[in-house]
Structure formats: C-alpha cells, structure tokens
C-alpha positions as CSV (number, residue, x, y, z in Angstrom):
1,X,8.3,32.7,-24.9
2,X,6.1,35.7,-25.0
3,X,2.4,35.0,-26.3
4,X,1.1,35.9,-29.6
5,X,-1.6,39.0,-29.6
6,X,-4.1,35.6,-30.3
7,X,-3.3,33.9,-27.7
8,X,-3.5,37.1,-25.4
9,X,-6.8,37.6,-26.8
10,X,-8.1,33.8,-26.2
11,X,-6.6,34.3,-22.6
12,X,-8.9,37.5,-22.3
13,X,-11.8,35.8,-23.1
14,X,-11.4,32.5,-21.1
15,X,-11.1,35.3,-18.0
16,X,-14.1,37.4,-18.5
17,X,-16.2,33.9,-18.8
18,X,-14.6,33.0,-15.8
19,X,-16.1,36.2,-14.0
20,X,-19.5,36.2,-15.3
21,X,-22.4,35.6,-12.4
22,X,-23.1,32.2,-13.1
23,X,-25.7,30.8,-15.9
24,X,-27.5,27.3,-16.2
25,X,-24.5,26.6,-19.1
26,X,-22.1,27.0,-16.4
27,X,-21.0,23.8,-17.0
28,X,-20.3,24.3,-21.1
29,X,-18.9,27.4,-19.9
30,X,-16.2,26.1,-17.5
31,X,-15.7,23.2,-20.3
32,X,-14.8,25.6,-22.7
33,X,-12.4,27.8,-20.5
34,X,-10.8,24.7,-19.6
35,X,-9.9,23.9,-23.2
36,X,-8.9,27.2,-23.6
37,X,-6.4,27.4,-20.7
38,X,-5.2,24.1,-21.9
39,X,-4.7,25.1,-24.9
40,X,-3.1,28.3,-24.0
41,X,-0.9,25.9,-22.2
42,X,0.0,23.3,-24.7
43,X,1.3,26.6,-27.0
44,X,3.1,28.1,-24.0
45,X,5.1,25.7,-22.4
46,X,8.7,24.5,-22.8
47,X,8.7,20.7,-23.3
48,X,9.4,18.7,-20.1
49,X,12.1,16.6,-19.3
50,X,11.7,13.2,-19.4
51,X,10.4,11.9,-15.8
52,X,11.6,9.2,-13.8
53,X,9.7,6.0,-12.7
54,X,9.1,6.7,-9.3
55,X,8.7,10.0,-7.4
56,X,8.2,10.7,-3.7
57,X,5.5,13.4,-4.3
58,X,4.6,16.2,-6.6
59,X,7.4,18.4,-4.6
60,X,10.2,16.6,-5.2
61,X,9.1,16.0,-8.8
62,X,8.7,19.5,-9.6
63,X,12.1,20.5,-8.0
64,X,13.7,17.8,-10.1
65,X,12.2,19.4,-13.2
66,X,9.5,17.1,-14.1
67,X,5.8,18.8,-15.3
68,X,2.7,17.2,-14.5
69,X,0.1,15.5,-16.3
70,X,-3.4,17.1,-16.1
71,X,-7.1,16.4,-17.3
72,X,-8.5,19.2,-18.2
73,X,-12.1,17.8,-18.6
74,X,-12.0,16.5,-15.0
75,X,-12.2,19.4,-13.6
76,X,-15.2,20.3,-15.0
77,X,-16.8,16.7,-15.8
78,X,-15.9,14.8,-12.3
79,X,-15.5,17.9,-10.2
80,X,-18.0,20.2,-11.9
81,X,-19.9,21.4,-9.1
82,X,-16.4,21.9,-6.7
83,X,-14.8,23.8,-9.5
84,X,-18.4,26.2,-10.0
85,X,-18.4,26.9,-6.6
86,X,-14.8,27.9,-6.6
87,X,-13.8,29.2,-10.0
88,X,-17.5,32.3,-9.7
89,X,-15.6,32.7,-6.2
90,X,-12.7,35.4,-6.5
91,X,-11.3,34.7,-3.2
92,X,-11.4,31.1,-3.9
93,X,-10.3,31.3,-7.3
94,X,-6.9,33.4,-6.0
95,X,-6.0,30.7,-3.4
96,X,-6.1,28.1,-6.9
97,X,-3.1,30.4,-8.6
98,X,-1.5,30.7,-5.3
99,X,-1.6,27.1,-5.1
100,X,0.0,26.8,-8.8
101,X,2.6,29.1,-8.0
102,X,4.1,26.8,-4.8
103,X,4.4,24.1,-7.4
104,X,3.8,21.3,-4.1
105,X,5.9,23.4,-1.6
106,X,4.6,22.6,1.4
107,X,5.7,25.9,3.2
108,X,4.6,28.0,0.6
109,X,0.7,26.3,0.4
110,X,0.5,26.7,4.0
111,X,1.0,30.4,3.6
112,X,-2.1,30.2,0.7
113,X,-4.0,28.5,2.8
114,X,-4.2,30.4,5.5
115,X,-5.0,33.8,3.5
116,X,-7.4,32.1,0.6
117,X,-8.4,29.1,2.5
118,X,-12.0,28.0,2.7
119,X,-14.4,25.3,2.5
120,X,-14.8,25.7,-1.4
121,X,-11.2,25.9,-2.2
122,X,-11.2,22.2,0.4
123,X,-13.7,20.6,-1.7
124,X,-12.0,21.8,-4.7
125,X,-8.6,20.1,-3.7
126,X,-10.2,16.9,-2.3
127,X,-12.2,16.4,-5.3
128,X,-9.6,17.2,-7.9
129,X,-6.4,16.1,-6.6
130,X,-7.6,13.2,-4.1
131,X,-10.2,11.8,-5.3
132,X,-10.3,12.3,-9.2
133,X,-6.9,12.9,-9.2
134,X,-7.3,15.7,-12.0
135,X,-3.6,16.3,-11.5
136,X,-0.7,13.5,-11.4
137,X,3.0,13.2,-11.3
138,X,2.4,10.3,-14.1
139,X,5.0,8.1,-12.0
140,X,4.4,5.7,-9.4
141,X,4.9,7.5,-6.0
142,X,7.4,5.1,-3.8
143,X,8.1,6.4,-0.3
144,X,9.7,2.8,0.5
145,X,12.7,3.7,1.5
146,X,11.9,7.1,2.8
147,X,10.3,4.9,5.5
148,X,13.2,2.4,5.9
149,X,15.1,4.5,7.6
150,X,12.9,5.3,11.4
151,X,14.1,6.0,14.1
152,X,14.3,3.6,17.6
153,X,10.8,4.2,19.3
154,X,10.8,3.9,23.5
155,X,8.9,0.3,23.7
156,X,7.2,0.9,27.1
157,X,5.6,4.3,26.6
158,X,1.5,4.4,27.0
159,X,-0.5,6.6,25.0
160,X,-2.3,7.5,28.2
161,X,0.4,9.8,29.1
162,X,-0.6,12.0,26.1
163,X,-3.8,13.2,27.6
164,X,-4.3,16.5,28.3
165,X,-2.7,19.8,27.3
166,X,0.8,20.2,25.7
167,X,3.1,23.0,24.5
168,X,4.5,22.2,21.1
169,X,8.2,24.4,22.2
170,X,11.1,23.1,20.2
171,X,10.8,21.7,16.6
172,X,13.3,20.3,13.9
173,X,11.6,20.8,10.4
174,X,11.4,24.8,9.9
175,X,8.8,23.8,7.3
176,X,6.5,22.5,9.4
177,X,7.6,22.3,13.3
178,X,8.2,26.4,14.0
179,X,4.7,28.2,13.4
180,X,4.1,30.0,16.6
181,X,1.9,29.5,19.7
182,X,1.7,25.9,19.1
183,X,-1.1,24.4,21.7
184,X,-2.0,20.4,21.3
185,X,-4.7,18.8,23.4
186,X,-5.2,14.9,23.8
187,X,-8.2,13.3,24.4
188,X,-9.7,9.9,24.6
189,X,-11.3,8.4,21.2
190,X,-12.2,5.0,19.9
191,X,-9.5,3.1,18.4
192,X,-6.9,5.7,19.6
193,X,-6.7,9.3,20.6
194,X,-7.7,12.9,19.1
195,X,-5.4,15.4,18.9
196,X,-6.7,19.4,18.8
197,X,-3.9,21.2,17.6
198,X,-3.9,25.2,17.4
199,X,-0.9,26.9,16.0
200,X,-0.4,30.3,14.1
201,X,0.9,31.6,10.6
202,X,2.5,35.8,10.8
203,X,0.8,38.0,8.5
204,X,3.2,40.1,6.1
205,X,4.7,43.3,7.6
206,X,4.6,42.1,11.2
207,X,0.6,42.6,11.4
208,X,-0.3,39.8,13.4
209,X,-1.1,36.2,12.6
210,X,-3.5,33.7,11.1
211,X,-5.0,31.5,13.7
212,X,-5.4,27.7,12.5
213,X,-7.1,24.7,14.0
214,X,-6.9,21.2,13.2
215,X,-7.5,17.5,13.8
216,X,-5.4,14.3,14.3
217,X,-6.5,11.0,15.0
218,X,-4.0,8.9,16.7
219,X,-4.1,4.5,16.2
220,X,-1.9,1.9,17.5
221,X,-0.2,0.7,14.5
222,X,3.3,0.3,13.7
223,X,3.5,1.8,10.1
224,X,4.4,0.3,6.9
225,X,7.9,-1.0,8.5
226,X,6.3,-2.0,11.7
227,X,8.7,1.0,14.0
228,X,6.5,3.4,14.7
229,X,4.9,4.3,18.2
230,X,1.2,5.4,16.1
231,X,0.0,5.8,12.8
232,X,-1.6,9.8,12.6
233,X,-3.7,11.0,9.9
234,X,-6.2,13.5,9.4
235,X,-7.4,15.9,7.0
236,X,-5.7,19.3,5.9
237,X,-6.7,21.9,4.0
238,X,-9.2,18.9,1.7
239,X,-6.2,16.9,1.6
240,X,-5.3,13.9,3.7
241,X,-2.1,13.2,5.3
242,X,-0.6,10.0,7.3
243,X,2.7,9.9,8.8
244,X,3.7,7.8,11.8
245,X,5.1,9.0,15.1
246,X,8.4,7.8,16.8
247,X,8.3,8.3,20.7
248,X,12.2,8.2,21.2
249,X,12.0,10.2,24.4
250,X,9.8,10.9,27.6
251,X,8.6,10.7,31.0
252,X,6.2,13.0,33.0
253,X,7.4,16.7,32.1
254,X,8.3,16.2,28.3
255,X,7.5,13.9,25.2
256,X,9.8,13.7,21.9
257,X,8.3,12.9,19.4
258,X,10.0,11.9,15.8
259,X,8.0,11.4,12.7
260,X,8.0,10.7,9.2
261,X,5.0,11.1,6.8
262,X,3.8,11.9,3.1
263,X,1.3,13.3,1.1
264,X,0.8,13.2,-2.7
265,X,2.9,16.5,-2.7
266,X,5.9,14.0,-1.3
267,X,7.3,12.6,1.9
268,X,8.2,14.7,5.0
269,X,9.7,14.6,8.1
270,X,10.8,16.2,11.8
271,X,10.4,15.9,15.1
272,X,9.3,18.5,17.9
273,X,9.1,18.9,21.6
274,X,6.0,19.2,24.2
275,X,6.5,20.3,27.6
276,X,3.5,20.8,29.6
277,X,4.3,24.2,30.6
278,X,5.3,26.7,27.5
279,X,8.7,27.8,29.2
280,X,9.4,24.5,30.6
281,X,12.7,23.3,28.5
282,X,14.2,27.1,29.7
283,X,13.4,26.8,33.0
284,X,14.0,23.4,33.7
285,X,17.6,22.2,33.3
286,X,17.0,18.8,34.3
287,X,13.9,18.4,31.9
288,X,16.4,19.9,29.4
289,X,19.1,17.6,29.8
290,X,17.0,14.7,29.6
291,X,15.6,15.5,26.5
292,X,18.4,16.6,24.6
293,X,19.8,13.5,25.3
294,X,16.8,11.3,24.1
295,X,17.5,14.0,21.0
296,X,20.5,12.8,20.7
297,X,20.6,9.1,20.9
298,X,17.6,9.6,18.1
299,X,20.3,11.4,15.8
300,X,18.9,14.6,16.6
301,X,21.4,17.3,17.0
302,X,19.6,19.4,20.1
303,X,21.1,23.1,18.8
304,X,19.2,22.5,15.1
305,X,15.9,22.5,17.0
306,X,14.0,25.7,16.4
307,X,13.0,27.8,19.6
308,X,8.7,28.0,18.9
309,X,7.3,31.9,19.8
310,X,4.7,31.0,22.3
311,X,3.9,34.5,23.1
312,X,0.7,33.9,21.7
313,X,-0.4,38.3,22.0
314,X,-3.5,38.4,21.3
315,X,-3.6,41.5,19.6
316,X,-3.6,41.1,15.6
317,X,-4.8,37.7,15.7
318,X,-8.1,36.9,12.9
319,X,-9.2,33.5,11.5
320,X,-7.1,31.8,8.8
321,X,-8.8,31.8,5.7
322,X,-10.6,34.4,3.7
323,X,-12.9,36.4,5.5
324,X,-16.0,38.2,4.5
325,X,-14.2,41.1,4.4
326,X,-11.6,39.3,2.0
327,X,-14.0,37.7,-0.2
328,X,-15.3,41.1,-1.1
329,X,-12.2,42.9,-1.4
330,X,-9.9,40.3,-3.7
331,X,-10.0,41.0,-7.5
332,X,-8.9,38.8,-10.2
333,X,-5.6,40.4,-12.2
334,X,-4.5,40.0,-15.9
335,X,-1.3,37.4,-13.8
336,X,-4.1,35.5,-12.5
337,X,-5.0,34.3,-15.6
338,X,-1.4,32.5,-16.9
339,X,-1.0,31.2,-13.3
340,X,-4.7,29.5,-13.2
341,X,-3.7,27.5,-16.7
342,X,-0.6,26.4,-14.2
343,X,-3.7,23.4,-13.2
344,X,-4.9,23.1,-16.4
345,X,-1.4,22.3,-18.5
346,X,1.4,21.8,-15.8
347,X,4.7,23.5,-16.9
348,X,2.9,26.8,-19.1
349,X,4.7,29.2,-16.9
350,X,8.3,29.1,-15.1
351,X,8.4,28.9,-11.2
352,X,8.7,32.3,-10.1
353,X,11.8,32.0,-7.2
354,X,10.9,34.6,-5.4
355,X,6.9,34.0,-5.2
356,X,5.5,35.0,-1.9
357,X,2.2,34.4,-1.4
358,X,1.7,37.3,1.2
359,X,2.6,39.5,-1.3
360,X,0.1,38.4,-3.8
C-alpha cells in the first residue's frame, strides 16, 4: 500500500530531524522521530499472522511470517545515548537499514557488518536487542530440541592439542563455514582456551575482501544436553553467541569439529575442518581418508563440505567496517527512511528477495 502525500511528508520530516548536527534536545528529538517512524509504521503495515508459541530465533520467525514486537520509546529512553551516537552517524545509521532489510539472516548481516560495522552500530545492537531487548519475537525462544539431536564427541581428546595455529579448510554450513583465508590460533587461558580467529568477507565486483577478527573463549562443559566436547561463546558484532563444539574426529595433522549453537536471531549449525598446513587435506591422502571417515561416522557426507579459498592475496584487502573514508562518503537516501521504521514497527515494509547489501 502506497503512502498517503501526509504520511510522505511526516516521513520527510522525521528524516531531516534525524540529520540535523546534534542539539541538547537530542533526546526529545530522537523521541519524537521515533513516534513518528512508528507511527508511519502502524499505518503502513499489513497485519501479521498470528505467531506461534515458541520460536528458535528472530530468523526462523520471520521466514515463517511472523512480525516483531518493538518499543519504540526504548530506543531512545534505555538506549538513548547508543542510539545518539549512531542515528547523527550516517555510516552508522546505513548499517541499522541494512540490518532491517536481512530481517535476522545471518548471511546477509554478516555482509552489513563488515561494510557498516563499527563500534557505535556494536553498542547500538548490544544495548537494544541484548540487553533492553527493544526488539522481540514476542514468543518464548526454545532451542530444546535443536540441541537433542548432537552428534557422538571422541571421549579421549585433550584440548591441549588445540594450541597453536590452524587452517580452517573444509566447512559444511555455506552460511557460516566458507568465508576465505580462514586462520585460527589457540592459546592457553583461564578456565579454557582463546581462540583468534581471522577470516575474510569478498567485496562486490571481485575487488578484494573485508578482513575480520574475532574472539572465542573455549570451557570444559558439556552443553545443555551434557554431549558436547566445550561450550564457546564470545561476542560478535555487540551480540553474543554460545554454541557447543563436537570433536567427532582427530589426531595430530587434523581436528573435526561439529557444532551446534544459537543466537536470538535463531539456532545454527555446521561443522568445519583444521589442518595445520592450508593444503594439507589435498596433499595428504592419508590425512584425507581419515577424516572423511570421522565425517562420515558423524553423519557428515564428506563431498557437501565446501573447499575454503586460502589464497589469502594480499592485494585488495582493507579493514571490515566503515572506514574514514566511508564515514564521509555514505549519504542517507529517501529508501533509507521506510527501511529505518523496519526497527521501529516490525512488518512496515515487505522483505525485499533480492536485497544485497553490497549493493546498497
């Protein structure tokens, strides 16, 4: 349903406030453009089908049709300096609509994050999805018997054996397992281990890649159905994750690692391959043949695994996240405006199938 010529013009003006340098009534100001937006939003959007009890995350709830339930006044009465600092940002305010556009794909938000992302679009998410929760599903989140259903873990394998160096090379979860150059390094830490993981996201047009860093912690425990090798969590992109890892293959030259984990987006899952050497499983056809048979006995068909480009060139190669450079070059657009009241009233604008955030 097209908007009326009012509701363009209330649109209009909720933008421009949103643009000015910033005042001491910032904070009336940012009120008053959320009202608008959910306003905007209450008069735009189709009516939502009715939601079931339980979800497994905001992905799986969107793809199933259901909208979600926002408070508008949070973002601006809980999370008022987060939301300043990103909503006078352009940059900031871009990776936000990207965001809204992914509607919880994972894929998708990893591609905004790694052109828009930033500390102030972090503390934004942390503060207004985590731990405000300024968005919900309005369902109880069950990942129960997501978790059920692990795979056998090895029962003698040390944790010891982890330390050092590894080449991520083969992966089972396109979403997540197959970004190039995939380097992980294990060290020592209390309680567990750290892992320092580097892997890469490809610019549009073939020019060159997004470099990201991040950090796990490893613990011995078992998970929530006491199966798992670890419990890993850390902190990505201002939001936390915690999955558990299945070692269900190893010895000296190779580890294979299963895994199952979730997020308030939904639950996930995969496994990958590290060899210590990047062309390892190629080269080596007795390292291959051992672990495509732990692969198997995990019920892990060995052809499904992705090959993982560790080329690594070094040519093309820049920081993910928006640069200075970026931050002055991005510009808000009139579509900027209907996909920012996307957060504000959930459901005001269709999913756009072909959305593509490098393209944005």
């Amino acid at each position: 349903m097209a908007p009326t010529r009012s509701l363009k013009l209330l649109l209009v003006a909720a933008a421009t406030t949103a643009l000015r340098p910033t005042k001491p009534t910032i904070q009336k100001q940012a009120k008053a453009i959320g009202a608008a937006l959910a306003a905007v939003g209450l008069a735009l959007a189709p009516l939502a089908g009715i939601a079931e009890e339980t979800s497994a995350g905001f992905e799986e709830f969107a793809a199933k049709g259901g909208t979600m339930e926002a408070r508008p006044e949070c973002f601006f009465d809980e999370c008022g300096d987060q939301s300043k600092a990103c909503f006078t940002n352009p940059s900031c305010l871009k990776g936000v609509t990207c965001l809204g556009n992914c509607r919880g794909e994972q894929e998708c938000a990893t591609r905004c994050f790694a052109r828009f992302g930033s500390e102030k679009l972090n503390d934004w998410l942390s503060c207004t999805l985590e731990e405000k929760k300024c968005v919900v599903t309005g369902v109880k989140q069950d990942t129960s018997a997501f978790y059920a259903t692990a795979p056998q873990r090895l029962s003698s394998f040390d944790k010891k054996a982890l330390e050092g160096k590894w080449w991520k090379v083969r992966g089972y979860n396109a979403k997540y397992d197959c970004f190039p150059c995939q380097v992980n390094t294990f060290s020592s830490a209390p309680n567990g281990m750290r892992n320092d993981i580097e892997f890469r996201v490809p610019k549009p047009d073939n020019a060159g890649f997004w470099q990201n860093r991040l950090e796990e912690v490893i613990i011995d425990e078992r998970g929530p159905q006491g199966k798992a090798s670890y419990t890993v969590g850390g902190k990505m992109y201002g939001l936390e994750f915690r999955e558990q890892w299945y070692i269900v293959g190893a010895d000296s030259s190779f580890v294979l690692v299963a895994y199952k984990g979730d997020t308030q987006q939904g639950p996930y899952e995969g496994a990958f391959l590290y060899t210590r050497e990047k062309n390892d499983y190629e080269t080596n056809a007795g390292l291959r043949s051992k672990a495509d048979a732990a692969a198997k006995k995990a019920g892990l068909e060995p052809s499904q695994f992705c090959q993982i480009d560790n080329a690594c060139p070094t040519s093309g190669v820049t920081q993910a996240g928006a640069s200075k450079e970026d931050l002055g070059k991005e510009k808000l657009e009139w579509k900027d405006v209907f996909d920012l009241a996307e957060w504000f009233r959930p459901g005001t604008t269709a999913k756009k199938a072909d959305f593509d955030p490098n393209k944005m």
